[in-house]
TIMI-2910 file (N, C-alpha, C, CB; in pm, 1 decimal, decimal comma, always signed):
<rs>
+----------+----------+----------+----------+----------+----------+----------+----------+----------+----------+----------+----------+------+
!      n_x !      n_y !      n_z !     ca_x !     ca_y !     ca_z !      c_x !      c_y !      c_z !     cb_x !     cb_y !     cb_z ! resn !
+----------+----------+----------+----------+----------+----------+----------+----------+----------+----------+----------+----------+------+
!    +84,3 !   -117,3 !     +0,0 !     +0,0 !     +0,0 !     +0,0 !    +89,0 !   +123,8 !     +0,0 !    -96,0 !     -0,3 !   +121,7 !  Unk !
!    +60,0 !   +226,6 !    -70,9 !   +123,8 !   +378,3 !    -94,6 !   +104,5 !   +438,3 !    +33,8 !    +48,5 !   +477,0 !   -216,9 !  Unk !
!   +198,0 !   +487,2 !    +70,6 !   +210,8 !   +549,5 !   +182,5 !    +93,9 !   +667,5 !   +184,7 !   +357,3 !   +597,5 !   +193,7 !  Unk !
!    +58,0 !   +737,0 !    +68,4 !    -59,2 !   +819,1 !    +43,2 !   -234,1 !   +738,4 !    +85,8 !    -39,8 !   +854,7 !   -132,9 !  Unk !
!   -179,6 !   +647,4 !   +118,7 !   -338,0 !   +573,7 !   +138,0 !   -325,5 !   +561,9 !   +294,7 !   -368,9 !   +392,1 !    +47,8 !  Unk !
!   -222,3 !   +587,2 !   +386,6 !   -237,1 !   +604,0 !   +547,9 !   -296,3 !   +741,4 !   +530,3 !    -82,6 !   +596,5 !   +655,0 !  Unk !
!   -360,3 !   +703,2 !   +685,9 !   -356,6 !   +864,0 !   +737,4 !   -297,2 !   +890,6 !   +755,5 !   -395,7 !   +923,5 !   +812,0 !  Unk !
!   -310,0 !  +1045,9 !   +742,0 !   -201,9 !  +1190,6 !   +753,9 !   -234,7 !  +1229,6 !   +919,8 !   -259,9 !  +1358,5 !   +618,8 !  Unk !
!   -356,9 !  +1223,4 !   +954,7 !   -398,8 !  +1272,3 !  +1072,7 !   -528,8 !  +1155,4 !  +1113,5 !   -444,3 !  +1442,5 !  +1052,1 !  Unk !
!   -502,7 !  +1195,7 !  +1318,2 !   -607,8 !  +1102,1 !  +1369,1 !   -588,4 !  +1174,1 !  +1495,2 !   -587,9 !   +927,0 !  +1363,5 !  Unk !
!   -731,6 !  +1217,0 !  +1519,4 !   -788,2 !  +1278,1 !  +1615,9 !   -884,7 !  +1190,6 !  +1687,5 !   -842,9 !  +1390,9 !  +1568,8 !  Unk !
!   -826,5 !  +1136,5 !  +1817,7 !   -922,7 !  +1039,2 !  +1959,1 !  -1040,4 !  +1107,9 !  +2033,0 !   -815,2 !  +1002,3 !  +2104,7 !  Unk !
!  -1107,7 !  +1134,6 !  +2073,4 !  -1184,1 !  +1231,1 !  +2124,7 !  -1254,8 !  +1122,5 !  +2238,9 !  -1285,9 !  +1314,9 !  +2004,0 !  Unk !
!  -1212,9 !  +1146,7 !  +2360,0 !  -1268,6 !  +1074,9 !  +2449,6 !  -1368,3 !  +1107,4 !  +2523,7 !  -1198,3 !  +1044,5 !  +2512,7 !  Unk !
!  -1415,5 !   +968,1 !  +2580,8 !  -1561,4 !  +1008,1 !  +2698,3 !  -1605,4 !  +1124,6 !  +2770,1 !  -1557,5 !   +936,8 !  +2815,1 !  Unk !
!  -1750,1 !  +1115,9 !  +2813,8 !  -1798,6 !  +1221,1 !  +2898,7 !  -1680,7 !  +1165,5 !  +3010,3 !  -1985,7 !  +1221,0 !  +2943,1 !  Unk !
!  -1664,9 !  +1273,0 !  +3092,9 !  -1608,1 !  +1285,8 !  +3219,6 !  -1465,8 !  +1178,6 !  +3184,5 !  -1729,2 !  +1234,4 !  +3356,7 !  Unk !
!  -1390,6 !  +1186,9 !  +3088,9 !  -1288,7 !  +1141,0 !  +3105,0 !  -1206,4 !  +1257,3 !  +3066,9 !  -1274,6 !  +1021,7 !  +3043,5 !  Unk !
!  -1043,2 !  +1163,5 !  +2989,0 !   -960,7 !  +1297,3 !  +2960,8 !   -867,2 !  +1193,6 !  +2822,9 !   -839,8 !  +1378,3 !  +3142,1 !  Unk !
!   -749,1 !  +1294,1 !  +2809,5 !   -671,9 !  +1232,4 !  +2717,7 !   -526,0 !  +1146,3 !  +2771,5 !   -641,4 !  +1346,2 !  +2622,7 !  Unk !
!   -536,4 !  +1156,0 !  +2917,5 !   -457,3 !  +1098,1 !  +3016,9 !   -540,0 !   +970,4 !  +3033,7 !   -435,8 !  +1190,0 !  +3151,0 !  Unk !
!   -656,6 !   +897,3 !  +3022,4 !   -717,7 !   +784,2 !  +3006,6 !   -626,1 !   +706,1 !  +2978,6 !   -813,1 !   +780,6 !  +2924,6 !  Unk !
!   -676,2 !   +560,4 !  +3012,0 !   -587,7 !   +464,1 !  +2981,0 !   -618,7 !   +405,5 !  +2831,1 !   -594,2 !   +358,2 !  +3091,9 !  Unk !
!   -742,1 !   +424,9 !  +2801,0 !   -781,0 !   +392,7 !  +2664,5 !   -710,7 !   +495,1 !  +2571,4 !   -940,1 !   +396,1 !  +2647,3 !  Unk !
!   -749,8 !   +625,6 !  +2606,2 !   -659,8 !   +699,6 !  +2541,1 !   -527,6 !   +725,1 !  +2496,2 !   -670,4 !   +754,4 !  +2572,0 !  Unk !
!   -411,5 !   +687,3 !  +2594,7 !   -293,7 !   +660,3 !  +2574,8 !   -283,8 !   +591,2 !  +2516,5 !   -233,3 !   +643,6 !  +2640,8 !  Unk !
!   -338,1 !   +450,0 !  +2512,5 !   -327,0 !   +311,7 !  +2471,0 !   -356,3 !   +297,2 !  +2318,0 !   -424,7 !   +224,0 !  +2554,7 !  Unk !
!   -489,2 !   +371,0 !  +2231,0 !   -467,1 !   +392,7 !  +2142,6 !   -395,0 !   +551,3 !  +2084,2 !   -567,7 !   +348,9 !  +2112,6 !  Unk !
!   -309,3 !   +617,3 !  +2151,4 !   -202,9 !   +697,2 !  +2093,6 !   -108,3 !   +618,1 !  +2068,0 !   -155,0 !   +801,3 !  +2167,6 !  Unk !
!    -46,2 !   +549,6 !  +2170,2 !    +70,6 !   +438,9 !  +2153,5 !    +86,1 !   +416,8 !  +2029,0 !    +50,5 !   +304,8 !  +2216,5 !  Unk !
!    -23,2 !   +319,8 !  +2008,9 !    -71,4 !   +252,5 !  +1901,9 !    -70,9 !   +336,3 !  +1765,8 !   -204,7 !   +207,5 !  +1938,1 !  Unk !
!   -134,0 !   +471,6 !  +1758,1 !    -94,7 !   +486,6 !  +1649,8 !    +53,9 !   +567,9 !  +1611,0 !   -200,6 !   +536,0 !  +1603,6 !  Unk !
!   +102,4 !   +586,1 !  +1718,8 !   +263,5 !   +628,4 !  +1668,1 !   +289,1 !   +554,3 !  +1660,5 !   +364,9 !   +692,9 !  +1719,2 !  Unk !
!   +318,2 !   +420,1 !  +1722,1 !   +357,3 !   +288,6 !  +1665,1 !   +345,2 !   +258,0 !  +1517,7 !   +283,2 !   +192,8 !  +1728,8 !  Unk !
!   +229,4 !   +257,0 !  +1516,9 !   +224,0 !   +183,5 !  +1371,4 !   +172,8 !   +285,7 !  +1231,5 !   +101,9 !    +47,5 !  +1389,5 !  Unk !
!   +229,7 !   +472,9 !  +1225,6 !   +175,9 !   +562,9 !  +1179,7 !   +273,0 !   +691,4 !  +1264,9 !    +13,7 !   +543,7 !  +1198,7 !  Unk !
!   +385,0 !   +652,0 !  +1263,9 !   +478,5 !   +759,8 !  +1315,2 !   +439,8 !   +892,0 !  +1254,5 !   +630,3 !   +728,0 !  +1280,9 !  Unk !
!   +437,3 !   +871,6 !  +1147,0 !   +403,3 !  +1040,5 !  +1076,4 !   +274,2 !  +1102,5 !  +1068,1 !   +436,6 !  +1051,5 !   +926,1 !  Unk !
!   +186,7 !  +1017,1 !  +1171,4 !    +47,3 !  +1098,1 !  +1179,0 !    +67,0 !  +1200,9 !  +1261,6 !    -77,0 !  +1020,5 !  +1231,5 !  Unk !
!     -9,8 !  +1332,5 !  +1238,4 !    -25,6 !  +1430,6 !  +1350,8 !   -179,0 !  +1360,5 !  +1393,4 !    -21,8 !  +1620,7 !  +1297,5 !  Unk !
!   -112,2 !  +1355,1 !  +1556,4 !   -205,5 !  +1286,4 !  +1662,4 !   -250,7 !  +1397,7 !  +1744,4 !   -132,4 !  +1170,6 !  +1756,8 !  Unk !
!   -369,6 !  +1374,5 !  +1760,5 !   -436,3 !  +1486,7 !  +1830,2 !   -543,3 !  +1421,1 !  +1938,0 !   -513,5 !  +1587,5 !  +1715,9 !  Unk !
!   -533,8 !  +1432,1 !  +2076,2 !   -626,4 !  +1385,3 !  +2153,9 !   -666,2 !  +1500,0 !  +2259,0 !   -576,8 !  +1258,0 !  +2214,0 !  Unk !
!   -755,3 !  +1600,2 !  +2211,9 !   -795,7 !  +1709,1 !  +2325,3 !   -858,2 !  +1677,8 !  +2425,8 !   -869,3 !  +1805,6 !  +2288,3 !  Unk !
!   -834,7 !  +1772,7 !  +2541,2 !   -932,1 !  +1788,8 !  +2635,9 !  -1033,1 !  +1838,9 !  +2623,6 !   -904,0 !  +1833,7 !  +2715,3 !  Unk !
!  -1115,9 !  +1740,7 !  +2612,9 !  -1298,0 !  +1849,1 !  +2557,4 !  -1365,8 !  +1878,5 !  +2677,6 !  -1450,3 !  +1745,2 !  +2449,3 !  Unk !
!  -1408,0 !  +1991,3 !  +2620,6 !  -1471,4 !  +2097,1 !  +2725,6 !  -1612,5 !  +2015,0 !  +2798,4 !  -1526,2 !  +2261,0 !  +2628,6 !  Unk !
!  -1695,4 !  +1996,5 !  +2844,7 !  -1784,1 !  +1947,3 !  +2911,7 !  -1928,3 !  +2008,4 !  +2866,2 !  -1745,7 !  +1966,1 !  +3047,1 !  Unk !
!  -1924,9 !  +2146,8 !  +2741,8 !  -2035,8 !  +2148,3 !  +2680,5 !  -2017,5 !  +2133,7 !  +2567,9 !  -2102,3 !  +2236,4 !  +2697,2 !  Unk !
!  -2140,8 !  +2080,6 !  +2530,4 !  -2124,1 !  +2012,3 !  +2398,2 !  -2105,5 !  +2097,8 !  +2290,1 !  -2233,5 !  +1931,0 !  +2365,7 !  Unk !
!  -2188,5 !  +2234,7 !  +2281,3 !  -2117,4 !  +2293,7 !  +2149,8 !  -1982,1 !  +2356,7 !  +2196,4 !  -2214,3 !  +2416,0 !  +2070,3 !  Unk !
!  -1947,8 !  +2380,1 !  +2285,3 !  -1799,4 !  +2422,0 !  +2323,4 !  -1702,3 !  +2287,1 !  +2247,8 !  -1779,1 !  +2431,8 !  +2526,3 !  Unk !
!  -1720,8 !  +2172,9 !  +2302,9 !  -1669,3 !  +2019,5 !  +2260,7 !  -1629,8 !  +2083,9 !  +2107,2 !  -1814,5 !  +1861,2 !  +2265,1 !  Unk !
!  -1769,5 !  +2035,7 !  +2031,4 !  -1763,6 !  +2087,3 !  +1855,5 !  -1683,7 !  +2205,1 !  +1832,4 !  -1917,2 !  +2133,8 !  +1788,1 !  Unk !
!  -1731,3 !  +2293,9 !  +1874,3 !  -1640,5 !  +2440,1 !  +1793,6 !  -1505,8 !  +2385,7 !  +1829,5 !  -1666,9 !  +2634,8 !  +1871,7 !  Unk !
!  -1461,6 !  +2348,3 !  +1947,1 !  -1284,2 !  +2252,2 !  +1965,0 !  -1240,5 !  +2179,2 !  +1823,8 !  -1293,7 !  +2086,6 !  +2102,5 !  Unk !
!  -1359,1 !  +2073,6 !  +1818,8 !  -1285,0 !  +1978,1 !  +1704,2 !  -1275,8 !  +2039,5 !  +1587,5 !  -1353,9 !  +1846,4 !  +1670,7 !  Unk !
!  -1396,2 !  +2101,5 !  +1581,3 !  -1399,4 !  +2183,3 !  +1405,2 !  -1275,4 !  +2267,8 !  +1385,4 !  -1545,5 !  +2311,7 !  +1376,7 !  Unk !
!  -1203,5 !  +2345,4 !  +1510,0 !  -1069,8 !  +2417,9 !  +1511,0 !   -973,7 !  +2344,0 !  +1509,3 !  -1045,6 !  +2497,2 !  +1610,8 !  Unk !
!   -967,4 !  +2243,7 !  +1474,2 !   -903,5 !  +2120,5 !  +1523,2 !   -872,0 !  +2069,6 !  +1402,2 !   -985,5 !  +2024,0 !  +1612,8 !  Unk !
!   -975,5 !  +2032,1 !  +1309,5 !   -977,4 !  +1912,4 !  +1189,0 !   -972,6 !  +2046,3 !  +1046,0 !  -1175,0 !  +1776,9 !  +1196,0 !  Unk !
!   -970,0 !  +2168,9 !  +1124,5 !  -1065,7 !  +2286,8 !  +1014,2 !   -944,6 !  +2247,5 !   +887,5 !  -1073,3 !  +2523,6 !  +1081,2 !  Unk !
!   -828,7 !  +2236,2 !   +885,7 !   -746,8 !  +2265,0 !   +800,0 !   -679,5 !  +2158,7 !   +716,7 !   -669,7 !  +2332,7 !   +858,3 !  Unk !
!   -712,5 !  +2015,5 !   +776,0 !   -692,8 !  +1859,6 !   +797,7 !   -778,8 !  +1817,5 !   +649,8 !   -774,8 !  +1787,6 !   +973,0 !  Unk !
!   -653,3 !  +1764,0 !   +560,9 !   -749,4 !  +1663,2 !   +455,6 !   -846,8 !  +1543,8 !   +469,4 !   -670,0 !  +1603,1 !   +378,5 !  Unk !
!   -940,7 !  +1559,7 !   +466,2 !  -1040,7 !  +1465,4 !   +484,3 !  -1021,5 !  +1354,2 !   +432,1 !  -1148,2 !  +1500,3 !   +447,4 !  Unk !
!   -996,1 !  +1347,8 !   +319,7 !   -955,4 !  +1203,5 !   +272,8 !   -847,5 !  +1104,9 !   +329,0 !   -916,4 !  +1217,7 !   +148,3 !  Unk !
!   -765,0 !  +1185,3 !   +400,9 !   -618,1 !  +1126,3 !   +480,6 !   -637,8 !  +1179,2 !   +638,2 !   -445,4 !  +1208,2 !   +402,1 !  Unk !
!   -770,0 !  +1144,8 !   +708,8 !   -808,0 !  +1180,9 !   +810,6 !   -884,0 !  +1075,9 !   +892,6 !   -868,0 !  +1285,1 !   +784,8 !  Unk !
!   -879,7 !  +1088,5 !  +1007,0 !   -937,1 !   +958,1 !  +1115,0 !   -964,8 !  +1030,2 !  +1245,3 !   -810,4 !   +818,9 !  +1151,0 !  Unk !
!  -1118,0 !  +1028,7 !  +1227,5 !  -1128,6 !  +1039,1 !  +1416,7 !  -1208,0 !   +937,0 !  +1467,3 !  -1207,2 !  +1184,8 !  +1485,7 !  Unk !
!  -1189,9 !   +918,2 !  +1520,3 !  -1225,0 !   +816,6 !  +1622,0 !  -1298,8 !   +864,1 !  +1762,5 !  -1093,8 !   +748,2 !  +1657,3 !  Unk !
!  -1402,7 !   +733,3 !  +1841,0 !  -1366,6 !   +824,0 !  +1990,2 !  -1438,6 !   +735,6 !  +2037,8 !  -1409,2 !   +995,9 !  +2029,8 !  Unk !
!  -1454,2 !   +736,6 !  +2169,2 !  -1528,4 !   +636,7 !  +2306,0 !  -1619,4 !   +726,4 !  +2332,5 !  -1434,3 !   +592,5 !  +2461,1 !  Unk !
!  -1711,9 !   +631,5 !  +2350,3 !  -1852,0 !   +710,2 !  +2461,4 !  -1949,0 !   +826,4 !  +2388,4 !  -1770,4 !   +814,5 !  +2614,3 !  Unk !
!  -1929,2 !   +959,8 !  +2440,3 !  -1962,7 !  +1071,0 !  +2370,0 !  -1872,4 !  +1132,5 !  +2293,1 !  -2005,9 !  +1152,9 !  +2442,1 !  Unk !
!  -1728,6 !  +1062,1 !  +2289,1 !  -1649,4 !  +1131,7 !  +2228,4 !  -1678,9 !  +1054,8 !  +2054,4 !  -1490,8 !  +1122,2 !  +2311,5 !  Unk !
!  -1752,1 !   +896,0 !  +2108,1 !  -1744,3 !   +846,5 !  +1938,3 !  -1863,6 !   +890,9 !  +1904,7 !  -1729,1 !   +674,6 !  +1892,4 !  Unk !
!  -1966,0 !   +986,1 !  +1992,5 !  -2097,0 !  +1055,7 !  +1916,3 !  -2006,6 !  +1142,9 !  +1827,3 !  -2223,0 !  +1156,3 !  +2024,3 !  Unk !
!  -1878,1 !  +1237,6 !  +1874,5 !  -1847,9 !  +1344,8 !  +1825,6 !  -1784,7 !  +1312,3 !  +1699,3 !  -1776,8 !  +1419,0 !  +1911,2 !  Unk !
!  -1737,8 !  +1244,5 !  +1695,9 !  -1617,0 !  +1194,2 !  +1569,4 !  -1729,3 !  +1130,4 !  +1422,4 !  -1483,7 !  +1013,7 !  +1654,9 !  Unk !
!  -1901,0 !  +1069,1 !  +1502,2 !  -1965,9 !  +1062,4 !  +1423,4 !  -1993,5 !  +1174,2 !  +1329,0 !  -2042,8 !  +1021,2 !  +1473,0 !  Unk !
!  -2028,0 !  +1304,6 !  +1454,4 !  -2108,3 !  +1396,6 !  +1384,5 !  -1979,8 !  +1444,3 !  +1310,0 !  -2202,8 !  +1510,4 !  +1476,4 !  Unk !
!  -1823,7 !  +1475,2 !  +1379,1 !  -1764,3 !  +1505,1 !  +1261,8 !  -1730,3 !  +1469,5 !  +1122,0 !  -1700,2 !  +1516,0 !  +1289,0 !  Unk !
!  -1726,8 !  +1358,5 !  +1119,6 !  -1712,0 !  +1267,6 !  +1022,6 !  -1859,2 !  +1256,1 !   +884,2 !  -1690,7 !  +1127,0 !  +1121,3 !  Unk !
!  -1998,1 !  +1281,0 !   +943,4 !  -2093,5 !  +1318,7 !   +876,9 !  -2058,0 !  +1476,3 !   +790,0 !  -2208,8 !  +1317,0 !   +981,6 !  Unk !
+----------+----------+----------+----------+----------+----------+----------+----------+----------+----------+----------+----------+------+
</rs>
């Protein structure tokens, strides 16, 4: 596979009432510097309201090729990565 077919970027977006110090969270950062050294990895601390949360990620992904892009997330964070990803 062409190195153009990894992602470029991958943004985690974790649970209500968690953080990016999580153990899930670390665990898949590990993981993708491991196996995707040259991704810019991004796992914020989201704010606790929800359009505060969004306006974060959208400042976040605003500049990020979509086609060479990955977010992901647990809990309410994989509601967010839905709606971003829609």
């Amino acid at each position: 596979m062409e190195v153009s077919h990894f992602p470029s970027h991958v943004l985690y977006l974790h649970g209500f009432r968690s953080s990016p110090r999580s153990a899930k969270a670390q665990l898949v950062g590990q993981w993708v510097q491991q196996h995707y050294p040259h991704c810019a990895w991004q796992c914020p601390q989201l704010p606790p309201s929800p359009a505060e949360a969004m306006a974060l990620i959208h400042r976040l992904v605003a500049t990020w090729p979509a086609a060479h892009s990955v977010v992901i997330g647990s809990s309410l964070g994989g509601f967010y990565a839905a709606a971003v990803a829609a």
